[in-house]
C-alpha positions in Angstrom: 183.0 172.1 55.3 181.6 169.7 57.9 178.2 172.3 58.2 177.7 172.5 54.5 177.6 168.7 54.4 175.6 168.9 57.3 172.9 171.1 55.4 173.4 169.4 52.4 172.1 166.2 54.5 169.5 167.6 55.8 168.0 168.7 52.4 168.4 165.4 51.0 166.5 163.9 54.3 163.8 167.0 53.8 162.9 166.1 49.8 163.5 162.1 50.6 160.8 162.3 53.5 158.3 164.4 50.7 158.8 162.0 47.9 158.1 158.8 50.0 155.5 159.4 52.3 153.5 162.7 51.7 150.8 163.1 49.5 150.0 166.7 48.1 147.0 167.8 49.2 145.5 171.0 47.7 144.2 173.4 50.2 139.9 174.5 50.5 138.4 176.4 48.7 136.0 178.2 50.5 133.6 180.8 50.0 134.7 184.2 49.7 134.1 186.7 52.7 131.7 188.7 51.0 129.2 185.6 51.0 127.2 185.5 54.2 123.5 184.4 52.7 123.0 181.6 50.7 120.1 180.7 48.6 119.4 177.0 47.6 117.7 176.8 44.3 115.2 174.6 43.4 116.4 171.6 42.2 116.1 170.9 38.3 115.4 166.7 38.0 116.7 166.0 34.7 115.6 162.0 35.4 112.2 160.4 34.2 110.8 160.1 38.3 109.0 162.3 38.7 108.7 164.8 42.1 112.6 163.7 43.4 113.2 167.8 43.6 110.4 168.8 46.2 111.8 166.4 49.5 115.6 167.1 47.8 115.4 170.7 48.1 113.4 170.7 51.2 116.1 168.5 52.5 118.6 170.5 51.4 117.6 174.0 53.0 116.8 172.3 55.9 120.4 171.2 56.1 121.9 174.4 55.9 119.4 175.7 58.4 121.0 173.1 61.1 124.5 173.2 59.7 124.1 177.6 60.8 127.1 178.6 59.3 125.1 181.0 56.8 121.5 182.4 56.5 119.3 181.1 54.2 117.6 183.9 52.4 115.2 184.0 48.7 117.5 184.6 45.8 117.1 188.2 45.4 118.5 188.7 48.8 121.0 186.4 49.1 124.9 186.4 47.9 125.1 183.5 46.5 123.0 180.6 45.1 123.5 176.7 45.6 122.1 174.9 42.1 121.9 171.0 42.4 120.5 169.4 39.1 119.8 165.4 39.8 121.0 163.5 36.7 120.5 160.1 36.9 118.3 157.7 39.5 119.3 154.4 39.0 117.4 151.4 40.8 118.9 147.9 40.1 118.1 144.4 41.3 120.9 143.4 43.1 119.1 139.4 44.9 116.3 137.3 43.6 114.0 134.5 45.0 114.0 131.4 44.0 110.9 132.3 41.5 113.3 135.4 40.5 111.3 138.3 42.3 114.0 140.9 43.4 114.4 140.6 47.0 117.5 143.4 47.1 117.9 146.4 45.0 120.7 149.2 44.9 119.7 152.7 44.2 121.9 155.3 42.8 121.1 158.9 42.2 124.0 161.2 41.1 123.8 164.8 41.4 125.6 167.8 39.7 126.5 170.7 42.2 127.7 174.4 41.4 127.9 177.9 43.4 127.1 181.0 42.4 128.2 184.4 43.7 125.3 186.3 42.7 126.2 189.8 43.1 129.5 188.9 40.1 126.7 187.1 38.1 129.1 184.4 37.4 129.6 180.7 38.6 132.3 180.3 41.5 133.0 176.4 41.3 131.3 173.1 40.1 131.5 170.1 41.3 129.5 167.0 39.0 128.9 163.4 40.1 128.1 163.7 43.3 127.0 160.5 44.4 124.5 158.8 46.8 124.3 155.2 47.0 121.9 152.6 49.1 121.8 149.0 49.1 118.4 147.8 50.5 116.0 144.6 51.1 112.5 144.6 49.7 109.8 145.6 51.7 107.9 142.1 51.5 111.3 141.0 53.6 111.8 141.3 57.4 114.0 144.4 58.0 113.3 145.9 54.5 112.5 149.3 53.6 110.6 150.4 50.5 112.1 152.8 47.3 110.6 155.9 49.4 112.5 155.1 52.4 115.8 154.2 50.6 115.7 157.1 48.6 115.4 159.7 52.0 118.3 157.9 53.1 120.0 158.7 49.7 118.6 162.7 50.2 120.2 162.6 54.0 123.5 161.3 52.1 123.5 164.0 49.5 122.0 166.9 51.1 125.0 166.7 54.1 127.2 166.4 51.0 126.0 169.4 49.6 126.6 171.4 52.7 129.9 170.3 53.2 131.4 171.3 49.5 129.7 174.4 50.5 130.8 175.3 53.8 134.3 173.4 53.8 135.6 173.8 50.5 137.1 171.0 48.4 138.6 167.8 49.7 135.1 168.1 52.2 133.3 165.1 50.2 134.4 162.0 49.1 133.5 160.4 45.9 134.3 160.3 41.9 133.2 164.0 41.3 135.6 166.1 39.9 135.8 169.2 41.4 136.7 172.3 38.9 137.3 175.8 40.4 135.6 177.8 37.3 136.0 182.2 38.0 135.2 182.9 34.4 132.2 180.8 33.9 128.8 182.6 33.4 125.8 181.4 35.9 124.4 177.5 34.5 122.4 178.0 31.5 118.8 176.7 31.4 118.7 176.7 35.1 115.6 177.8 37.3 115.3 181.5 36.5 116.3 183.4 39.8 112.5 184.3 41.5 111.5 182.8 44.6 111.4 179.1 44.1 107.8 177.4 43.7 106.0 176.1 47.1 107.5 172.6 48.2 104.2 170.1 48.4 106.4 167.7 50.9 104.1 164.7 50.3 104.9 164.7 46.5 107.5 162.4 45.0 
């Protein structure tokens, strides 16, 4: 009697613990064995600035390339592809003079990220609103930087972002994207065909 009480106890203690003070956590989802080279698409800019892909995807690969984990290979001899669309670049005013000239901006740019196995032709996760944010003083100010500068700070952000959802799985970036785990999806529709991507002009923005 006195050891089924005793277990009894201890069960109570066990769930009491989990319903107070741990939070569920879903485990990683990583990549698959069979992926061991990645490509990284060309990025599609779906905003109205034009030239934000060429230094984005440039930034990207070159992330990947120091993070080592996979090879970076062209598309038709890789395993799987990395496709980043940029969706919105936002640039607000944030201070003002006196004579109300902006003297502080915030600039936004939110991304859409997905994965795809190539050899399955289909679309192994997706993970939109990806977020890179930077508050900044204006140029004309002591210690300011300009848009360019801000928005190399935003590609750093994103681009370390990007190789973290990929090589650690969900719960590897923060943020307000919503991460979907999608096996049945077909590869992103109106996305850069898959041929090797188009030379990266690095002074272009």
């Amino acid at each position: 009697m006195k050891r089924t009480l005793a277990c009894l106890a201890l069960s109570f203690s066990f769930f009491g613990c989990a319903g107070d003070g741990m939070i569920y956590k879903p485990s990683h989802q990583i990549l698959p064995k069979n992926i061991q080279a990645i490509a990284v698409r060309y990025a599609i800019n779906k905003t109205q600035q034009f030239g934000l892909e060429d230094k984005f995807t440039l930034q990207i690969r070159d992330e990947f390339l120091r993070n080592g984990e996979y090879r970076i290979t062209p598309e038709n001899r890789s395993d799987g592809i990395v496709q980043v669309t940029i969706r919105r670049y936002i640039l607000v005013p944030t201070q003002f003079d006196t004579v109300l000239t902006p003297t502080a901006y915030k600039l936004r740019v939110i991304i859409d990220l997905a994965f795809i196995d190539r050899k399955k032709n289909r679309i192994l996760w997706t993970e939109p609103n990806l977020e890179g944010i930077q508050s900044y003083t204006a140029s004309t100010l002591a210690g300011g930087i300009t848009e360019e500068q801000a928005r190399e700070l935003i590609w750093d952000q994103l681009s370390r972002d990007v190789v973290k959802r990929t090589t650690g799985g969900f719960g590897s970036v923060t943020g307000t994207s919503r991460r979907e785990v999608s096996p049945e999806q077909s590869p992103l529709e109106n996305t850069t065909p898959a041929l090797p991507p188009k030379p990266i002009n690095p002074s272009v923005y």
